[in-house]
VEXDREN-2710 file (C-alpha; in Angstrom, 1 decimal):
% VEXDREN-2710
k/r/px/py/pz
1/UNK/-7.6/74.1/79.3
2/UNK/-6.2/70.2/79.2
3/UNK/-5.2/68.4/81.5
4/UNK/-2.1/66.8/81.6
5/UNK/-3.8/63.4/80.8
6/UNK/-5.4/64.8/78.1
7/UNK/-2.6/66.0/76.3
8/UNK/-1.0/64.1/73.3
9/UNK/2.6/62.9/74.0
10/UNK/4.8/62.8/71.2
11/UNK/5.9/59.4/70.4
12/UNK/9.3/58.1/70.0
13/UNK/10.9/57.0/67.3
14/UNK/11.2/53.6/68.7
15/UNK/7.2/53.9/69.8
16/UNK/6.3/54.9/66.1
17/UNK/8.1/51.9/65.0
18/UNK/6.7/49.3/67.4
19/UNK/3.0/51.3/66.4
20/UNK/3.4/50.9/62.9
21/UNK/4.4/47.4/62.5
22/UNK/1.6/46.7/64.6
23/UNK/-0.9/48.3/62.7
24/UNK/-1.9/50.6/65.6
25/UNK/-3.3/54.1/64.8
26/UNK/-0.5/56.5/64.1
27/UNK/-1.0/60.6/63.9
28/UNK/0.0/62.8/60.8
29/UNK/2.4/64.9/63.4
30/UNK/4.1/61.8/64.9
31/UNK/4.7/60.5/61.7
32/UNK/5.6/63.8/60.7
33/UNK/8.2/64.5/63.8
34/UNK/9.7/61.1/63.1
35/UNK/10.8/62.4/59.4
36/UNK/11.6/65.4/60.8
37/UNK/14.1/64.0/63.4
38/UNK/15.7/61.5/60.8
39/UNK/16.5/64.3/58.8
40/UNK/18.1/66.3/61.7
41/UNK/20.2/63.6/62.8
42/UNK/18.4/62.3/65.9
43/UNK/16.2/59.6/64.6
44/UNK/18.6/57.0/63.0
45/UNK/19.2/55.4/59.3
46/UNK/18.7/52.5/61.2
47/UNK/15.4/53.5/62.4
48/UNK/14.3/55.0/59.4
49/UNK/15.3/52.0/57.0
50/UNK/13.3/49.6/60.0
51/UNK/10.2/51.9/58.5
52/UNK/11.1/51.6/54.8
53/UNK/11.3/47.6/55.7
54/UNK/7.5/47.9/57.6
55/UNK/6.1/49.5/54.3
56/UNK/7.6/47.1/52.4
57/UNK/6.1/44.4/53.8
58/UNK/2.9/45.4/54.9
59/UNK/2.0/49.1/53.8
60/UNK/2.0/52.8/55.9
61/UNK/-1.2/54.2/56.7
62/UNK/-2.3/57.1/55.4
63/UNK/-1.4/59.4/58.1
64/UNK/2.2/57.8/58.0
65/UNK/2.1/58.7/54.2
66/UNK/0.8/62.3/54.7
67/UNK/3.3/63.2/57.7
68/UNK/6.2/61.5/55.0
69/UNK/5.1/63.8/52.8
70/UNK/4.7/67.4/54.8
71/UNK/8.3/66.4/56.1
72/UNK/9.8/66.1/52.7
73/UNK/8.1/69.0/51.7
74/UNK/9.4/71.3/54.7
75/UNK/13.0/69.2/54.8
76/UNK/13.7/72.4/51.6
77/UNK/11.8/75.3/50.0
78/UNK/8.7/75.5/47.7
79/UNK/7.8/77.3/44.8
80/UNK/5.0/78.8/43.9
81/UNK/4.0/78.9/40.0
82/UNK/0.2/80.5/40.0
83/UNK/1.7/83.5/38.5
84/UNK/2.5/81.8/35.3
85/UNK/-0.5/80.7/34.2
86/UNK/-1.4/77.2/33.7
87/UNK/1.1/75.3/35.4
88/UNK/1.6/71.7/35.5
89/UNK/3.8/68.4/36.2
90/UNK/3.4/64.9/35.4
91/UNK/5.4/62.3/37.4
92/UNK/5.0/57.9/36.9
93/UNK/5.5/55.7/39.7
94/UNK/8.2/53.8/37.5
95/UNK/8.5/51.0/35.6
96/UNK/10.4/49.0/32.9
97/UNK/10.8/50.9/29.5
98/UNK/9.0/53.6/30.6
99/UNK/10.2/56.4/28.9
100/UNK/6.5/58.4/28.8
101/UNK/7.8/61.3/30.4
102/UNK/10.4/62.6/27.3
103/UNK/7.0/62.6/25.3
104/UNK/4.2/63.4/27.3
105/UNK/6.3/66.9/28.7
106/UNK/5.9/68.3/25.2
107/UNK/3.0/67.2/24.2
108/UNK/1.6/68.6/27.1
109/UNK/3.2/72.1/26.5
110/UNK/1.8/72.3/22.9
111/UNK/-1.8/72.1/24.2
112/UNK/-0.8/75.5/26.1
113/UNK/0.6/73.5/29.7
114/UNK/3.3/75.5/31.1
115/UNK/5.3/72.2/32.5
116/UNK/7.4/72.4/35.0
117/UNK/9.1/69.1/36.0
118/UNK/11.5/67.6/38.2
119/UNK/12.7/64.3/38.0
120/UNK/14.5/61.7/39.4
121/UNK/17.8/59.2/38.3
122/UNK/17.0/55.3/37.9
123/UNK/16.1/53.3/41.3
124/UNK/16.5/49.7/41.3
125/UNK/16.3/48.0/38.0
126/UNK/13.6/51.2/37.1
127/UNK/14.9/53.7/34.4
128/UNK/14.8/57.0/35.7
129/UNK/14.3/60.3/33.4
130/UNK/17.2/62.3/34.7
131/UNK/19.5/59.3/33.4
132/UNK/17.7/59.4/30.3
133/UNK/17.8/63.0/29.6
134/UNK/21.7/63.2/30.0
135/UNK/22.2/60.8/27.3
136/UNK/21.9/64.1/25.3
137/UNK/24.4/65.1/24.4
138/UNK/25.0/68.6/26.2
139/UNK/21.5/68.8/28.1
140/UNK/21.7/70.2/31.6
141/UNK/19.8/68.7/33.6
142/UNK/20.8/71.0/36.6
143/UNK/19.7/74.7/36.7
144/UNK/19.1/76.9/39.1
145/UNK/15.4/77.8/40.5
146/UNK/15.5/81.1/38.4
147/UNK/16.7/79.6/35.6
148/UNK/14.4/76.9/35.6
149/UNK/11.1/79.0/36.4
150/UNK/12.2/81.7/33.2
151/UNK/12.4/78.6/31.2
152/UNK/9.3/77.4/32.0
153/UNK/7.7/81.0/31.4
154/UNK/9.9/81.3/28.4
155/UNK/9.8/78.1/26.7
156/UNK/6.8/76.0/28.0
157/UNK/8.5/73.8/29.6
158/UNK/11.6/72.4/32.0
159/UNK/12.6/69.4/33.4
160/UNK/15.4/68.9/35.9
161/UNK/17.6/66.6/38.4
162/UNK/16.6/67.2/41.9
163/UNK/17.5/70.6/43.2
164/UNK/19.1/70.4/46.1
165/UNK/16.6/73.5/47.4
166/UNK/13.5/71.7/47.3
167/UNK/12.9/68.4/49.2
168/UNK/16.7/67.4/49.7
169/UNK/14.9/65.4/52.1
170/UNK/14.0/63.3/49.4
171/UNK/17.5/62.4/47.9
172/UNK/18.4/61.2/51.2
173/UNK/15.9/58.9/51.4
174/UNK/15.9/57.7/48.0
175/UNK/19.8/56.2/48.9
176/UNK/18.5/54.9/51.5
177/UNK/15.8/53.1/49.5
178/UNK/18.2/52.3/47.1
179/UNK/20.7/50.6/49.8
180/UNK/17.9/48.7/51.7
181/UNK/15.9/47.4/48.5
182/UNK/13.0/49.2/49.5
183/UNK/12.8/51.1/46.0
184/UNK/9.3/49.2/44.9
185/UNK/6.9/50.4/47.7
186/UNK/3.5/52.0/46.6
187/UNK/3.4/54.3/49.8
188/UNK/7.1/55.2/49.2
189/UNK/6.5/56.2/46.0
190/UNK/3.6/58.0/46.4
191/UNK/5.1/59.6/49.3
192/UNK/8.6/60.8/47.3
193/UNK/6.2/61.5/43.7
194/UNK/3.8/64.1/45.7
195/UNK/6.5/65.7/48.0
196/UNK/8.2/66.5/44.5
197/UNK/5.6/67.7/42.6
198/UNK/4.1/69.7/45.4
199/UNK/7.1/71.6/46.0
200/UNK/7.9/72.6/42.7
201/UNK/4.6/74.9/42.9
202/UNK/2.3/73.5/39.8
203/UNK/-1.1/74.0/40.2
204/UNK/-2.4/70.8/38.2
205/UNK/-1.0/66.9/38.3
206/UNK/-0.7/63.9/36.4
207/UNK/0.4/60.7/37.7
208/UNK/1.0/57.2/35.6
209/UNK/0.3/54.8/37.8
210/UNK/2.1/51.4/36.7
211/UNK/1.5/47.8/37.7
212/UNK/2.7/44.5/37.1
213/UNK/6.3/42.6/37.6
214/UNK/8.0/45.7/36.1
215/UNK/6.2/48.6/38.3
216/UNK/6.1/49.5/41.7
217/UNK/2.2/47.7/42.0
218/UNK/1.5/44.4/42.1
219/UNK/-1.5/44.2/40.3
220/UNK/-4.7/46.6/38.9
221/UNK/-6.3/46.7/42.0
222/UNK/-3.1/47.7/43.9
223/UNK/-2.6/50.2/40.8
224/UNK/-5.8/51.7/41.4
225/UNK/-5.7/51.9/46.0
226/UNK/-2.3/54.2/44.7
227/UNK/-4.2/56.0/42.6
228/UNK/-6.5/57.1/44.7
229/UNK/-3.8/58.2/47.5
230/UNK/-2.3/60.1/45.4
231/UNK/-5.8/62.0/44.4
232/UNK/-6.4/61.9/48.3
233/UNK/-2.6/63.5/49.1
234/UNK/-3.0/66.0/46.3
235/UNK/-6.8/66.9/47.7
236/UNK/-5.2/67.9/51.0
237/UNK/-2.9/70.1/49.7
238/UNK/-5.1/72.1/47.3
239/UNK/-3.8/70.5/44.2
240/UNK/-5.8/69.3/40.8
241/UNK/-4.5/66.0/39.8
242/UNK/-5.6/63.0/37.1
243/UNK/-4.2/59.8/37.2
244/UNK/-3.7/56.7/34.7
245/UNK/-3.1/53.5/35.4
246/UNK/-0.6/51.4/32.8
247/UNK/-0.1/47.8/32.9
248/UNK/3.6/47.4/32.8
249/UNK/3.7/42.8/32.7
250/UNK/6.2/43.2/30.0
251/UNK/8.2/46.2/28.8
252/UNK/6.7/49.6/27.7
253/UNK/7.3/49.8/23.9
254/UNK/10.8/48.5/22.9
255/UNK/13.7/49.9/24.4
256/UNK/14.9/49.4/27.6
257/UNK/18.2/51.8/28.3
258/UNK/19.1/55.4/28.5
259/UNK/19.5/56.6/24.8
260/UNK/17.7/53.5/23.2
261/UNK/14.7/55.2/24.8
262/UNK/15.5/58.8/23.6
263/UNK/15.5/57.1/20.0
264/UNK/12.4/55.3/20.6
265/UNK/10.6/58.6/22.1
266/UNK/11.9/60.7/19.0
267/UNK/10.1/58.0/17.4
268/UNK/6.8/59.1/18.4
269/UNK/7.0/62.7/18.8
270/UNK/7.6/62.0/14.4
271/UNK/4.6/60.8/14.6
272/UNK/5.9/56.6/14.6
273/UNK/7.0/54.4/17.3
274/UNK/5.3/51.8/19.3
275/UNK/1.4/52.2/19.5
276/UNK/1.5/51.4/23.5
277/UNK/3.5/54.2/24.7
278/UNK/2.3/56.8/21.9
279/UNK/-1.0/55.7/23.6
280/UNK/-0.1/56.0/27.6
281/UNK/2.4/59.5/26.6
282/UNK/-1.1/61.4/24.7
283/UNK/-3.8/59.7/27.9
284/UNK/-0.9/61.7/30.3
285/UNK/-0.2/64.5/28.7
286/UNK/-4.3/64.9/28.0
287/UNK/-4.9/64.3/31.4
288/UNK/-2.8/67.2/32.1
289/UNK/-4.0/69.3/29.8
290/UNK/-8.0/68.5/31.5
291/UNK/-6.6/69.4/34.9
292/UNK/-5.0/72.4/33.9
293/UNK/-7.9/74.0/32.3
294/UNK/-6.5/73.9/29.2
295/UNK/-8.3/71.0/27.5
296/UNK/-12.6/70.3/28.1
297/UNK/-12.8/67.3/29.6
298/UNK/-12.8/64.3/28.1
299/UNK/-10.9/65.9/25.2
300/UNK/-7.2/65.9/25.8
301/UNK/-5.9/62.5/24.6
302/UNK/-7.6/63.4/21.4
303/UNK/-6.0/66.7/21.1
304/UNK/-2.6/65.1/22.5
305/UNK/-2.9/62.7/19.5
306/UNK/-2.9/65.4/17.3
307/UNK/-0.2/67.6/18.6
308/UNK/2.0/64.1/17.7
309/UNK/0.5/64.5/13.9
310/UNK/1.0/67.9/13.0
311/UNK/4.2/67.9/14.6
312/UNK/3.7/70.8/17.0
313/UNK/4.7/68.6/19.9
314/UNK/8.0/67.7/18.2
315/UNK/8.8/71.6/17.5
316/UNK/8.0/72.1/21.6
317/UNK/10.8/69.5/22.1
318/UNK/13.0/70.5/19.8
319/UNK/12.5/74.0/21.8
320/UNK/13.1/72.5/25.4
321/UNK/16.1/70.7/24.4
322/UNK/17.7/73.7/22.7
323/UNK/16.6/75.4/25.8
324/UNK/18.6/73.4/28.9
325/UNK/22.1/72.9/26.3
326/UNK/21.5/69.7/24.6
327/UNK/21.1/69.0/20.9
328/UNK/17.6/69.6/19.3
329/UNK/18.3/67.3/16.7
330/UNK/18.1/64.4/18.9
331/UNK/14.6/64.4/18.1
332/UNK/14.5/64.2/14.0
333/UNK/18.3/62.6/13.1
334/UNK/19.0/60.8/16.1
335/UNK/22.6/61.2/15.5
336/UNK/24.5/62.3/18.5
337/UNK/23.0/59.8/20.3
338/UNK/26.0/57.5/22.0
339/UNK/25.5/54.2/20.8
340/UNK/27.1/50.5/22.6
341/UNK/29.9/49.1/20.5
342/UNK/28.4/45.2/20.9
343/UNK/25.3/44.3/19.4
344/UNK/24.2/40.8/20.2
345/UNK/21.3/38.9/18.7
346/UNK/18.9/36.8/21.3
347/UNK/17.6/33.9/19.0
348/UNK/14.3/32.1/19.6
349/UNK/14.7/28.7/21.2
350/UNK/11.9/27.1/19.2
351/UNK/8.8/28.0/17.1
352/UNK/5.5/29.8/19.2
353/UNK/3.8/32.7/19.7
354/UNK/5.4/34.8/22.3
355/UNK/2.8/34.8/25.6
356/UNK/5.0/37.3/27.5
357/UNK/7.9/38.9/28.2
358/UNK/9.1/39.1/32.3
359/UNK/9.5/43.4/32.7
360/UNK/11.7/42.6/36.2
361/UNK/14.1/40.5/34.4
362/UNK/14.7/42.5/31.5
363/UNK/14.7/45.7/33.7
364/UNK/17.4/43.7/36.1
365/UNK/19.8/42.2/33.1
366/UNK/20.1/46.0/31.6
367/UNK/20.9/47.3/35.1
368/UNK/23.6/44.6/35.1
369/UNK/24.7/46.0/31.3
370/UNK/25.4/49.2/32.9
371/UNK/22.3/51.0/31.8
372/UNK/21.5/51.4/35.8
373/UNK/23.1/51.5/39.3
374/UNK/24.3/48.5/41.7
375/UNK/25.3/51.2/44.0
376/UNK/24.8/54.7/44.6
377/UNK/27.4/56.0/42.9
378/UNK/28.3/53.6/39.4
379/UNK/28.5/55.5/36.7
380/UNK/25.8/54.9/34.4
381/UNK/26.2/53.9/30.7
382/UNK/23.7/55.8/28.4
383/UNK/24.7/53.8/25.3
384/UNK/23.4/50.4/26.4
385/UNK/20.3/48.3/26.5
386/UNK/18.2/45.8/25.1
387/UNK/15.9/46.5/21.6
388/UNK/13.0/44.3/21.8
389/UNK/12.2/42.6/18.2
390/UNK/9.0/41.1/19.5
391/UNK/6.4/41.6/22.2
392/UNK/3.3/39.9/23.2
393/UNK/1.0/38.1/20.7
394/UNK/3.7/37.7/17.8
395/UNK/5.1/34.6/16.1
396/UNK/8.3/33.0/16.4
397/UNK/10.2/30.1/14.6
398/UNK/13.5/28.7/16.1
399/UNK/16.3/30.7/15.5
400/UNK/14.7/34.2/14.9
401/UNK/15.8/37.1/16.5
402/UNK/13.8/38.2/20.1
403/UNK/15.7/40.9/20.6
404/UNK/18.9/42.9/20.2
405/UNK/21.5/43.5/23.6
406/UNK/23.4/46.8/22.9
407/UNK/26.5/46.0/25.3
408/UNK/29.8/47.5/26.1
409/UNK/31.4/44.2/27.1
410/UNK/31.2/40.8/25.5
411/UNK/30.7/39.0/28.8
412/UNK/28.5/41.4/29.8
413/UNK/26.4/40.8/26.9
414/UNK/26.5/37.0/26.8
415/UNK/25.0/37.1/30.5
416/UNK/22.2/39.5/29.1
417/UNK/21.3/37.5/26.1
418/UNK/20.8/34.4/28.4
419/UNK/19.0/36.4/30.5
420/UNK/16.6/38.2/28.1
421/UNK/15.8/34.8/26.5
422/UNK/14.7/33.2/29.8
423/UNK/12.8/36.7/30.4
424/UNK/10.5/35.2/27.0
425/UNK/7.9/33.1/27.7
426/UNK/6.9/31.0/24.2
427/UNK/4.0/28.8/23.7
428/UNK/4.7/25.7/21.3
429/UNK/2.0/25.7/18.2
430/UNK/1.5/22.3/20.1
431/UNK/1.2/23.4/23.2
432/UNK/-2.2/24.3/25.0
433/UNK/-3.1/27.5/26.1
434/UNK/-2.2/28.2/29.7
END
């Protein structure tokens, strides 16, 4: 038996606080009992954004991370998929552009993954699938947990808003992210990813990982700690999980909006579109397949690549958008897509080769457009965006178009078109290399 000094006394909320910004050793429970009591009302927003703040600047530990996590979970319920079959989900920690998700899902359930996904709407000047999906016209992204599980058994695959049944702990704290501009936080996002995909019940995981001034890491080495946390959180609950790492410096193919990236994923589920996301979406949806047990190892991007071909991916998308309400042909005519009424050309200032292209800044000046949310509850505008004409590595002369702003408002879209050309970054012919 213990004695009374031996015995662990729970820490405050205050103590946790004052612990963590110090760097002291924190346990999984405290942590754990901390998110608990925020959720319940006796910890406050105050106290809990004062922890966003501490991982924003300098990183949770682990155990803060874990206990985050097994509180999210247990804040709703969880499913349990095994009796399907071969169930997975795929989740990215965000980025500029990156629209992976409304490929890789298919792709995925061609090779024989039975996906079941939920996602999330656009945080900070990130895109976020939900938003994307409901520029659809007629897709529901709300169903029930029966209806979404017989779809997944029925169709392959499923991919949802948030139900407020599993880890409604996690909505809460994404507004307060959102409010507190803690939104680009490795830990956080690791923490909010895993608590997600663990409660929906699939039995395999794949995770894009992004980095650069568009993603929620830094740089590749940043990337990589966050992949391996989420390996190490997935490993403690039982879970199989791959992960990628994409560099995300400037843009992900060449939309940036709502239905501009529908297009540009119809795109390459025809078997076109931008070589870099075709690329990341088939590396995903691979991984998935490897981790399910569907796929040898070392062979899913290959077969992913094909399934984009022979156009058995795009008949599996055509499927699950039938499926939840919205319009299959989305994916081949790319007609009912809404479209902005403004289109504004962004000329090039001089003659170069384009060196770059500043993700954050393009992310942030679409936000502004509409495409995203200042505060929790704007109403999002699917139809505009920016189409990029160029991307790293291709010539310029003055005058030539950089890009397209697809804009609801002519002011609107004069402030993006300044802002997307100072997002460029040229190189003279004359100039040296930097």
């Amino acid at each position: 038996m213990c004695s009374i000094a031996e015995m662990a006394v729970p820490l405050s909320p205050l103590e946790l606080l004052e612990r963590t910004w110090h760097g002291d050793p924190v346990d999984v429970d405290d942590a754990r009992r901390f998110v608990t009591s925020w959720l319940g009302n006796g910890a406050t927003d105050a106290q809990m954004a004062s922890w966003c703040a501490i991982a924003q600047a300098r990183g949770l530990p682990r155990a803060c991370t874990a206990g985050l996590v097994s509180a999210l979970i247990a804040s709703g319920e969880r499913l349990d998929l095994a009796p399907l079959g071969m169930t997975g989900d795929l989740h990215s920690t965000g980025g500029v552009g990156d629209n992976v998700t409304l490929v890789a899902v298919p792709v995925a359930a061609a090779l024989g993954v039975r996906v079941a996904k939920m996602s999330r709407r656009g945080l900070g000047y990130w895109g976020g699938t939900v938003d994307k999906l409901e520029a659809i016209p007629g897709y529901r992204t709300e169903l029930d947990l029966g209806e979404f599980v017989g779809q997944v058994q029925r169709v392959g695959c499923a991919v949802i808003a948030q139900n407020p049944r599993l880890v409604p702990g996690d909505a809460r704290l994404t507004t307060l992210r959102e409010a507190t501009g803690t939104v680009a936080n490795r830990d956080l996002v690791a923490a909010t990813i895993m608590a997600k995909a663990l409660a929906g019940g699939a039995v395999a995981l794949a995770v894009e990982v992004t980095w650069g001034h568009g993603a929620a890491c830094r740089d590749a080495a940043e990337a990589a700690a966050t992949a391996d946390l989420i390996a190490w959180l997935a490993e403690g609950w039982g879970r199989r999980v791959r992960t990628t790492v994409t560099a995300i410096e400037e843009p992900l193919g060449r939309m940036v909006g709502n239905a501009l990236e529908v297009r540009e994923a119809a795109d390459v589920l025809r078997g076109g579109g931008p070589t870099d996301l075709r690329n990341v979406a088939a590396r995903l949806a691979g991984d998935l397949a490897e981790a399910a047990g569907v796929s040898e190892p070392g062979g899913g991007a290959r077969r992913a690549a094909t399934a984009l071909a022979d156009g058995t991916a795009l008949e599996t998308a055509e499927r699950w958008v039938a499926a939840q309400g919205g319009d299959p042909g989305i994916w081949t005519g790319v007609t009912g897509l809404p479209t902005a009424p403004i289109g504004l050309t962004v000329p090039a200032g001089g003659d170069g080769t384009v060196e770059g292209i500043d993700a954050r800044r393009v992310g942030e000046a679409v936000r502004r457009l509409g495409a995203g949310r200042l505060h929790p509850f704007q109403h999002v505008d699917h139809s505009v965006g920016v189409e990029l004409l160029v991307k790293r590595g291709d010539p310029v002369t003055a005058g030539s178009p950089l890009a397209t702003v697809h804009a609801r408002d002519q002011w609107l879209g004069d402030h993006a078109v300044a802002e997307i050309l100072a997002s460029f970054r040229i190189r003279g012919d004359s100039d040296p290399p930097d």
